[in-house]
C-alpha positions, 0 to 999 in steps of 0.5 A: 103516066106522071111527068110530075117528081114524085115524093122520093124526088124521082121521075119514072126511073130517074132522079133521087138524091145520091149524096155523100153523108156530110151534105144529108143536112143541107139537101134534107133542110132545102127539101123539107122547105122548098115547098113551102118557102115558094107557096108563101104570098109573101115569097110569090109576091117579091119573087114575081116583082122581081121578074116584072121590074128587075128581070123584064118579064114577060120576055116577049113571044116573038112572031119569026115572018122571015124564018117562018116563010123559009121552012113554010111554017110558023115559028114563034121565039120566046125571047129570053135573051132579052131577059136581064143578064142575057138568058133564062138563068136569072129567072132560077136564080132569083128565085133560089137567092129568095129561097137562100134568104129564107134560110137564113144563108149568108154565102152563095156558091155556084158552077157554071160553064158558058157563064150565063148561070155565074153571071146570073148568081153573081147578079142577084148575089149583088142585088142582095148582098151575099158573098158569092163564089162561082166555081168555072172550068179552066177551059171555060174561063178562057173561052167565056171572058167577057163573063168572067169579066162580068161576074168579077164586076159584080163582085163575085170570085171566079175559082178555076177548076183545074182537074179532068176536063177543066169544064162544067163537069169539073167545075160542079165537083169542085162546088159540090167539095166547098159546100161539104166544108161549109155546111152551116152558112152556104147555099148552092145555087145549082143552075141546071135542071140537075142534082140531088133532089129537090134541086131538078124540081125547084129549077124546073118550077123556077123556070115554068115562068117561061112555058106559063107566059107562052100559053097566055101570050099564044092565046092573044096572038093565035087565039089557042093556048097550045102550041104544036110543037115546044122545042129547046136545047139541052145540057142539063136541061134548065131552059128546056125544062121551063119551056115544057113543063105547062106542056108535059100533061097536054098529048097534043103538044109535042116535045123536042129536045136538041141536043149537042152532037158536037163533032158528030154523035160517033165521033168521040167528041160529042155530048149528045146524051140522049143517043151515047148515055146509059143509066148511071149518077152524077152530081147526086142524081140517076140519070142518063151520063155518058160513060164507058163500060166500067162506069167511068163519065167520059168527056163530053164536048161541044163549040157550046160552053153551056151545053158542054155536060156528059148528062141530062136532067132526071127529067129529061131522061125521063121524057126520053125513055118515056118517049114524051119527047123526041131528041135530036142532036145537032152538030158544031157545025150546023149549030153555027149555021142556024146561029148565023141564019137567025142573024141574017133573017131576024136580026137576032144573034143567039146564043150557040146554045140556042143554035142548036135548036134552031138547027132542027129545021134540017132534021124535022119537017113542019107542017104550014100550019103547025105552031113551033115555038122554040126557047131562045135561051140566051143571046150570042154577045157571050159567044161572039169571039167563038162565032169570030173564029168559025166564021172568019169574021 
């Protein structure tokens, strides 16, 4: 069984590239070069530069004493909160503007729903000089604006999507038109494990920096390479992605994905993929996607902006038929729990992305001597006014 994209850019049964006409040029250019560009000295030279000076790479693998004795096993962190930007997304966008360069674009857009992926694009847009414009749910602009405010200090121009759902969903339809129209001099920054190929493939190898430094950073602190378990939430699955992908080949270890239950998996106010989704395509790939019997993506919800999307990467949906990976969903409300226990016993507020797969404590029971390392994807100063109004801070 391959977990690897195969070269028609599928996973199993999942992935492709379904696209209109007008865009067949640009994803065949990106597709014919990705390869190449990233396997050049010179690119892996500035590209991990970047990372050390720029990004702060390694982000630490942080021993969690006072979470691991509550739930009476060991838990390693992987910090990318603390990585520039406050999340994992910089590691894909640095990589793609690199990319960018290469060919030659002068204009960038991007979508983007918490805000951590527009904020990242309008980081390395300003670092390199490039225009940028990201495009953001109507919705998501008022309940991220610290982001907001951020990506405008860097320069970048926030467009609101204003139609559907006036999320992630709306916004990456609205990304997907502009480049259409500007074929020639744009790239687009895709932030999600998601897309036409070779978009999930060249997200997940950015982001295998995450699952490569926890291998020889466990190796120091535990004397083995491979944990027991690798866990992370998932949206369209980026961080997920790079938390896995050493691991996909290695049967030992075990794979959890976290999902967004929202209001409950029945509810009708959910996002949890794994259990509501049927094979369908979205944003240029065959995945897994929430929709009604006709067909029709139905809205997907959760308290968490980046974790708002009615499907999941091809890879994902991959690792779910397969049964590589085990999926859970986890509700508002004990994402917001878990959120506020990891301040409480580590002094760390995360991100309410990555409190989703803190809360798998309720739902997955750990032996003492198992070594779960959880993706902490992002930090919570985002998501501060979301945990002031559920907690009556």
């Amino acid at each position: 069984m391959s977990y690897q994209v195969n070269e028609n850019g599928y996973y199993g049964d999942f992935g492709g590239a379904y696209i209109p006409e007008m865009l067949y040029p640009n994803v065949e250019e990106l597709r014919l070069a990705y390869l190449n560009i990233m396997n050049e000295p010179s690119f892996k030279q500035e590209f991990d530069q970047l990372l050390k000076d720029y990004v702060g790479r390694p982000s630490p693998l942080y021993y969690a004493m006072r979470l691991s004795e509550k739930y009476n096993t060991k838990v390693y962190l992987k910090r990318e909160d603390l990585n520039h930007t406050g999340a994992h997304k910089v590691n894909n966008t640095i990589g793609q503007i690199l990319v960018a360069k290469k060919l030659g674009k002068n204009r960038i857009i991007a979508e983007t729903g918490a805000g951590q992926h527009g904020v990242a694009t309008a980081t390395v847009c300003a670092l390199m000089g490039i225009e940028c414009i990201v495009y953001m749910g109507e919705i998501d602009i008022k309940r991220q604006a610290p982001n907001v405010a951020r990506m405008k200090m860097l320069g970048a121009e926030v467009r609101p999507a204003k139609s559907g759902s006036k999320t992630l969903k709306d916004a990456t339809n609205e990304a997907i038109r502009d480049w259409i129209n500007n074929p020639v001099d744009t790239h687009y920054i895709i932030g999600s494990a998601i897309g036409p190929h070779p978009y999930p493939d060249m997200v997940t190898r950015f982001q295998s920096i995450i699952s490569e430094e926890i291998k020889w950073q466990l190796r120091e602190k535990e004397g083995r390479e491979n944990p027991d378990y690798v866990i992370a939430c998932i949206g369209g699955g980026s961080n997920a992605a790079g938390t896995y992908y050493h691991f996909l080949d290695e049967s030992t270890v075990g794979i959890i994905a976290v999902e967004a239950a929202g209001k409950g998996v029945n509810s009708g106010e959910s996002a949890a993929t794994s259990q509501l989704g049927k094979e369908g395509i979205i944003h240029g790939c065959k995945t897994l996607l929430m929709q009604t019997a006709d067909g029709q993506i139905t809205e997907p919800y959760s308290i968490s902006a980046g974790l708002d999307y009615p499907g999941v990467g091809p890879l994902h949906s991959h690792l779910y038929k397969t049964g590589r990976a085990e999926f859970f969903s986890v509700t508002d409300d004990d994402a917001m729990a878990a959120g506020l226990e990891l301040s409480q016993l580590e002094g760390i507020i995360p991100a309410i992305e990555s409190s989703h797969a803190l809360a798998i404590f309720n739902d997955k029971k750990f032996q003492p001597d198992d070594i779960v390392v959880i993706s902490l994807s992002g930090r919570g100063d985002k998501d501060l006014n979301t945990y002031i109004d559920y907690f009556k801070l």
